[in-house]
C-alpha positions in Angstrom: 47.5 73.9 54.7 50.5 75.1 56.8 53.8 76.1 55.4 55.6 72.4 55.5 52.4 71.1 54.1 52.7 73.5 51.1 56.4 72.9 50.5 55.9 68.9 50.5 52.8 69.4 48.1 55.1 71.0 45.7 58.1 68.5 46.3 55.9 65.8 45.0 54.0 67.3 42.0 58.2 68.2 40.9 58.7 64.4 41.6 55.5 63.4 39.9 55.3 61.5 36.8 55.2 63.7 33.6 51.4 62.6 33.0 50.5 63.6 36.9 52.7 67.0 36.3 50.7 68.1 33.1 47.4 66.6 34.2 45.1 69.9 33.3 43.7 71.9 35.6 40.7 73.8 33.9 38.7 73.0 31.0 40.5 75.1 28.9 43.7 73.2 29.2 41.5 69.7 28.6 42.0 67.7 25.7 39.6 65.8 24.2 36.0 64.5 24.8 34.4 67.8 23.0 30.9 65.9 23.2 30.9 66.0 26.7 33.2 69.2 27.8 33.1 70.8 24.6 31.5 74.9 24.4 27.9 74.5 25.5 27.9 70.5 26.1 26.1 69.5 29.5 29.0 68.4 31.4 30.6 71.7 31.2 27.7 74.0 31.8 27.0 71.8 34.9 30.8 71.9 36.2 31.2 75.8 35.6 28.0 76.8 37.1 29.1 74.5 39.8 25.3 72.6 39.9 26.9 69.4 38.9 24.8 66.2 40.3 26.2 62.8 40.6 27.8 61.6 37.7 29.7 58.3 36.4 32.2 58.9 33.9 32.7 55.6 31.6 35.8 55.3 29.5 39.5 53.7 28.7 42.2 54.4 30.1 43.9 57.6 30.0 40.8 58.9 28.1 40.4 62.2 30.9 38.3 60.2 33.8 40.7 61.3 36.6 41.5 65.0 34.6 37.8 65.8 34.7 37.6 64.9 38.3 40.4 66.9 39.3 39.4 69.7 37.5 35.8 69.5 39.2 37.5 69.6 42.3 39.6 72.7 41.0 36.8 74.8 40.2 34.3 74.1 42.5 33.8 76.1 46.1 33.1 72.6 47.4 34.6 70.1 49.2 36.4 67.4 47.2 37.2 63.7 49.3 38.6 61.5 46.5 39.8 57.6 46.8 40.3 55.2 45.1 38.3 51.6 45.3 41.7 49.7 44.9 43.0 50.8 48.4 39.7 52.0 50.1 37.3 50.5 52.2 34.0 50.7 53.9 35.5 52.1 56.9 37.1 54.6 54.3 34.1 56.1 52.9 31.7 55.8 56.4 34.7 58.3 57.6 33.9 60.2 54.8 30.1 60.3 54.8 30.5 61.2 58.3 32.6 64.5 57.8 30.3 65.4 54.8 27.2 65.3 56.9 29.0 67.8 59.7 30.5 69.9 56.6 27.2 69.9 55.6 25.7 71.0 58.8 28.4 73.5 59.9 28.8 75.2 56.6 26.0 74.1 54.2 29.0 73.1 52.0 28.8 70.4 49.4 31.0 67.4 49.5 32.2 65.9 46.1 33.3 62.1 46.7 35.3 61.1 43.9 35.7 57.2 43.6 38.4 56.2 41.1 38.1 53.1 39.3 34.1 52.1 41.1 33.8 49.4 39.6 36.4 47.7 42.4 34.3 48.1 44.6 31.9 44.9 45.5 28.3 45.4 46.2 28.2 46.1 49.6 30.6 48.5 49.4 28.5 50.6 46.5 25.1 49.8 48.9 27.3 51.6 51.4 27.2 54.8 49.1 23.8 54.5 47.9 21.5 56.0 50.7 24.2 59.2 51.3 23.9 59.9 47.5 20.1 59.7 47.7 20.0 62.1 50.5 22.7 64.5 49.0 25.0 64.2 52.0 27.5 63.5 48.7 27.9 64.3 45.6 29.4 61.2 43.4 31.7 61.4 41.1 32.6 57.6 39.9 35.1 56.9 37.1 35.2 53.4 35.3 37.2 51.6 32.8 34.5 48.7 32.8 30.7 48.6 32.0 28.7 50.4 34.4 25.8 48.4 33.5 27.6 45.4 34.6 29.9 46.6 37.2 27.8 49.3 38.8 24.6 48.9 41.2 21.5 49.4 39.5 20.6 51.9 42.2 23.8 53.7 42.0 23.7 54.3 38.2 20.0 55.2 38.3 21.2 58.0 40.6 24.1 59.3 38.5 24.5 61.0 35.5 26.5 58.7 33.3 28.4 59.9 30.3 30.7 57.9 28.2 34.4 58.9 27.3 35.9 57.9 24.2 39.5 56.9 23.3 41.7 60.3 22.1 42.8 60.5 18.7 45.8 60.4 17.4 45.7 63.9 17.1 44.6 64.9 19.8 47.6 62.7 21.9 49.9 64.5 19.6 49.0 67.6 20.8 49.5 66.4 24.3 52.5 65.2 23.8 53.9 67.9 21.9 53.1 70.5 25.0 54.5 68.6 27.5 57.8 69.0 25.1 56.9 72.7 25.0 56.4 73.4 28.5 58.5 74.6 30.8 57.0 74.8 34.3 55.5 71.4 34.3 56.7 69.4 31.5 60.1 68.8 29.4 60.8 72.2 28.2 63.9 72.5 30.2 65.2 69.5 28.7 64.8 71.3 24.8 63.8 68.2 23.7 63.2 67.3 20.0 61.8 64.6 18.5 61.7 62.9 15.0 58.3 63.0 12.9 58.8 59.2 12.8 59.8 58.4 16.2 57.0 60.9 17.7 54.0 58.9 15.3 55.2 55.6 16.3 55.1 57.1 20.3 51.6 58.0 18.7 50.4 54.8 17.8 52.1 52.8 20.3 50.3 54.4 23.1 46.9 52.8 22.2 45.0 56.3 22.2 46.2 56.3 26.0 47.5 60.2 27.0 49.0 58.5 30.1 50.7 55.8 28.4 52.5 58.4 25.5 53.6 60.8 28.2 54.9 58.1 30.3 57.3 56.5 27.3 58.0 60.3 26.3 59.6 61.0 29.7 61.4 57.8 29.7 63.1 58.6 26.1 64.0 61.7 27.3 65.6 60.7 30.5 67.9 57.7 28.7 69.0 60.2 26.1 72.1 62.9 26.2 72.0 66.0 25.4 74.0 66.8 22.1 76.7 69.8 22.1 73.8 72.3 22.3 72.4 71.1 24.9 69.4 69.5 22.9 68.2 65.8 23.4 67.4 64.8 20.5 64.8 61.2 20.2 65.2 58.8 17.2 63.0 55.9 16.7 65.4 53.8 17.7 65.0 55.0 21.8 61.3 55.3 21.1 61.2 51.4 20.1 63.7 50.4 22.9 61.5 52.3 25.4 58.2 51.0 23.9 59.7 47.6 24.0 56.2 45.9 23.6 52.7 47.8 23.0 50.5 48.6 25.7 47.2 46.4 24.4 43.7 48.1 26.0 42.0 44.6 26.9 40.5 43.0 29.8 39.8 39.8 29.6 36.4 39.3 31.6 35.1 42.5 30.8 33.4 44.7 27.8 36.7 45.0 25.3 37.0 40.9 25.5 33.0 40.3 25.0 33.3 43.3 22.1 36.1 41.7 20.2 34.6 37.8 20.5 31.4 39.6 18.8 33.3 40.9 16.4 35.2 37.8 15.4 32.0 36.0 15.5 30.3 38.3 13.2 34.1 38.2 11.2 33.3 34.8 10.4 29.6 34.8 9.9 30.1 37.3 7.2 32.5 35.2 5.4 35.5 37.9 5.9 39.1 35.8 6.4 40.6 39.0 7.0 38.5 40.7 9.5 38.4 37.0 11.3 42.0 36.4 11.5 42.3 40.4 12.5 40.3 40.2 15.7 41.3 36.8 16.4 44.8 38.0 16.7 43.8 40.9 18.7 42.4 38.4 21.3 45.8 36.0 21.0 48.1 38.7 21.6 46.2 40.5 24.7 46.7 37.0 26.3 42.8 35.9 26.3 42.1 32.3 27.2 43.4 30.4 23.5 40.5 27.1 25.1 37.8 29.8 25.5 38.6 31.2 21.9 38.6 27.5 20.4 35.2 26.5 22.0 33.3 29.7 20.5 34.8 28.8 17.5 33.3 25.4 18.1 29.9 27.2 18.6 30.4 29.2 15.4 30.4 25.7 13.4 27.4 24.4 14.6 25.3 27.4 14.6 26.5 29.4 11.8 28.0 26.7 9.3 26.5 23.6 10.3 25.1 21.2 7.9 25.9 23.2 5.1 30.0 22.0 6.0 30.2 19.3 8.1 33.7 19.6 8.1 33.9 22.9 9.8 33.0 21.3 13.1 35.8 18.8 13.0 38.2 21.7 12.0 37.1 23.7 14.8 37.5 20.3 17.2 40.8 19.5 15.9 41.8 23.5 16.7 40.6 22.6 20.3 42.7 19.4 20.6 45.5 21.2 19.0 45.7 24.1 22.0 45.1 21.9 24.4 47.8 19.3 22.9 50.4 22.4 21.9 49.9 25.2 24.6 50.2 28.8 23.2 52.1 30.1 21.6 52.3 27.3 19.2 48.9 26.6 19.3 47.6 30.0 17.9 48.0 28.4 14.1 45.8 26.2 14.8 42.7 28.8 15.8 43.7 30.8 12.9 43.2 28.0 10.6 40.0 27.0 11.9 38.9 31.0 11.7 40.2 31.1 8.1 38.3 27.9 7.5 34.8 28.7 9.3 34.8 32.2 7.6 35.4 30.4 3.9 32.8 28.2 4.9 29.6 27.9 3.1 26.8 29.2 5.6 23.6 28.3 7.1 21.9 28.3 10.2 18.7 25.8 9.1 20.4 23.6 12.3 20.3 26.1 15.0 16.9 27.3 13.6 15.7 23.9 13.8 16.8 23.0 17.1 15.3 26.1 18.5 12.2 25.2 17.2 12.6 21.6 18.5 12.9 23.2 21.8 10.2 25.5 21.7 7.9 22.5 20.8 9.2 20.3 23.9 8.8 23.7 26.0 5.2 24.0 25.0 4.0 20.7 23.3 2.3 18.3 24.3 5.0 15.6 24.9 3.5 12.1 24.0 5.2 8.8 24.8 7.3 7.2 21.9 5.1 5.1 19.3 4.9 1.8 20.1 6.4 0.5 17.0 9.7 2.7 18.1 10.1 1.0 21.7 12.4 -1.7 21.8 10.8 -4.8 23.5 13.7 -6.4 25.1 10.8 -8.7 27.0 8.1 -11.1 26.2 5.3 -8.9 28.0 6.6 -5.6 25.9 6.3 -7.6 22.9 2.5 -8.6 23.8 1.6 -4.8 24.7 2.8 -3.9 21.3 6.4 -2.7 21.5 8.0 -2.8 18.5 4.5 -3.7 16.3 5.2 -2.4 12.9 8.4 -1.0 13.0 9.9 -1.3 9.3 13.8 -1.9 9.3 15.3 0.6 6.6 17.6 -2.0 5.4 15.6 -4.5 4.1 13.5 -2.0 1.6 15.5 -0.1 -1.7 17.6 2.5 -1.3 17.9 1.7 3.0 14.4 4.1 3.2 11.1 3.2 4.2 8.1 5.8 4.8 6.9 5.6 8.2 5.9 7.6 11.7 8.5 8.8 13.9 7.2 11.2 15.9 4.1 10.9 18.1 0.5 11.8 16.5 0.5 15.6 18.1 4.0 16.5 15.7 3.4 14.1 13.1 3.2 17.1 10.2 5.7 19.3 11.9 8.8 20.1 10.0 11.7 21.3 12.2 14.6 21.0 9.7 14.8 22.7 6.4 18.1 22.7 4.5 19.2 25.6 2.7 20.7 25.9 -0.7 24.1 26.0 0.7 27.3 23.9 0.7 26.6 20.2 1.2 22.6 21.2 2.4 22.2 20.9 -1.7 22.7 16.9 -1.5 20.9 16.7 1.7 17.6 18.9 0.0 18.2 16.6 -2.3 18.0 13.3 -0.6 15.1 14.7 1.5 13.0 15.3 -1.3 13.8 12.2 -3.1 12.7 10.2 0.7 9.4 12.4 1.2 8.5 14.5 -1.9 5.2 15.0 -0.6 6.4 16.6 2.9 10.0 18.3 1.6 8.5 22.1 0.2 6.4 22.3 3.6 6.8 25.4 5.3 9.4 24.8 8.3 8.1 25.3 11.8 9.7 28.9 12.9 10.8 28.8 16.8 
């Protein structure tokens, strides 16, 4: 690096954002993830002894992803070529490859190829990688905000170390954000900034466990606000809430945090818990998730989790549907969290969706024999004289509108596919049942 090259490095890291400016450059510095970087832990033995094989670091943002590559690529004698999949291409990384096998050659130095946010890239661009990693021509370092298991080629991951990040605590984003006040070379100490306990614990909580996101809003504040007399700038709630404006929500909505929190509402509901429904129903609302795709799981959760034991709690959930689609958002969200309130108050059972499943596991592997004669309709002479219709009893003219007869085919006769529980409206429908066939009602149901 020549001497203009040195000077415009330095111009931009004083330009920088504050979170770019105080990104740490050793382990020392680093804040968080102690399973992984902590005294004795894997990932730092590997990193200091600089034997470090390909690895895939999995987490949210601002958890350390891009800090830990950086500070690989700080410490190690080797060759570090990062990009990032939003911006880079094939032609990109065969540019790479290619210097990396000559470095290689030449100087028997390592190559370290650092590819932010991986999960950009499609699958021929990761089958691009795959063969170089195998033969050690790199060394990959891939950071993710998404599932690797989903996002990531099989072959790829199998190949790389992964190890999972997880979201900095509050205290440990308060102590980041309190030496960026502190320091002088790289962060705000030149400002003599100072902060109110309130103001700097809702910056805290605002910031989603995100390092990036609190040192981002901290520089703002401290850029809009004088100095005092003393030459102090002084941050009140107030410029932390007009800064902060709205809160940065971790979600994506096609990827692991929207498939976590639908689980969790789901389970919400199925455990009869209004609070914990509405809760993660809200989360989903207010990240901006699809309100249609949120109404027809709810639909779902009716049939399979409440079914017969309510009814109701189907037409609820239907009505929520028609209700969205009628309304839009935001006026329709009322409408999901009543049908969430009501489904989780529900009475439970799942006798229906255990019955269908054995319903289909008896078409998958039965027999499958044609309809009873005395079912068939015959809507002609000849069906009539072949026996369509022989027998058939019409509920209506016996007591009560029931009559005892076959309707399934000799191979099923005795099979039982639905049992009712002792739940909700199930009670009368035991009930009935029993009173219809008391000699078939306590047999054992058919388990799919």
């Amino acid at each position: 690096m020549d001497m203009f090259e040195q000077q415009y490095e330095k111009d931009r890291l004083k330009e920088a954002p504050l979170a770019a400016r105080m990104r740490p450059k050793t382990l020392d510095e680093f804040v968080g993830q102690e399973h992984i970087v902590g005294k004795g832990r894997v990932l730092r033995i590997a990193i200091e002894s600089g034997n470090l094989p390909s690895i895939m670091l999995w987490g949210p943002p601002g958890s350390g992803k891009t800090t830990l590559a950086n500070i690989i690529a700080n410490t190690t004698s080797s060759h570090f070529s990062p990009v990032s999949a939003v911006n880079a291409g094939v032609a990109d990384l065969r540019k790479i490859i290619e210097e990396a096998r000559e470095r290689r050659l030449m100087t028997r130095k390592r190559t370290f190829l650092f590819i932010d946010e991986i999960h950009r890239f499609n699958k021929a661009q990761q089958d691009a990688i795959l063969p170089h990693v195998e033969d050690g021509t790199v060394t990959l370092i891939g950071a993710t905000t998404e599932n690797p298991s989903f996002e990531v080629i099989s072959p790829l991951l199998s190949r790389s170390q992964l190890f999972v990040l997880k979201p900095l605590t509050k205290d440990e984003i308060r102590l980041i954000v309190l030496r960026a006040m502190k320091d002088t070379l790289r962060g705000l100490g030149a400002y003599k900034v100072e902060i109110d306990d309130d103001a700097l614990d809702y910056l805290i909580t605002m910031s989603n466990n995100d390092a990036r996101a609190a040192l981002n809003t901290l520089e703002t504040a401290t850029l809009i606000t004088s100095p005092d007399a003393d030459g102090k700038r002084r941050i009140p709630l107030a410029t932390i809430e007009e800064t902060v404006q709205h809160r940065r929500i971790s979600y994506d909505k096609g990827g692991d945090r929207h498939f976590d929190t639908i689980s969790a509402l789901h389970k919400s509901m199925r455990g009869s818990d209004p609070d914990a429904s509405l809760y993660w129903l809200g989360r989903m609302i207010e990240a901006g998730d699809d309100p249609l795709y949120i109404a027809r799981r709810l639909v779902r959760f009716a049939s399979e989790d409440v079914g017969m034991a309510d009814p109701q709690a189907l037409v609820v959930a239907m009505a929520a549907q028609q209700a969205v689609h009628f309304l839009g958002m935001p006026e329709g969200n009322l409408a999901l969290a009543e049908a969430a309130v009501y489904l989780a108050t529900a009475p439970k059972s799942n006798s229906l969706y255990t019955a269908y499943l054995a319903v289909q596991e008896e078409i998958k592997k039965g027999s499958n024999d044609p309809v009873p004669l005395h079912l068939r309709n015959a809507v002609t002479p000849m069906m009539k004289n072949i026996g369509y219709g022989k027998g058939y009893k019409y509920a209506h003219d016996y007591e009560g509108h029931f009559v005892e007869q076959q309707n399934l085919p000799d191979s099923v006769k005795d099979k039982k596919f639905y049992t009712p529980s002792d739940q909700g409206n199930e009670q009368q429908i035991a009930a009935r049942l029993k009173k219809w066939r008391p000699d078939t009602c306590d047999k054992k149901k058919n388990q799919p």
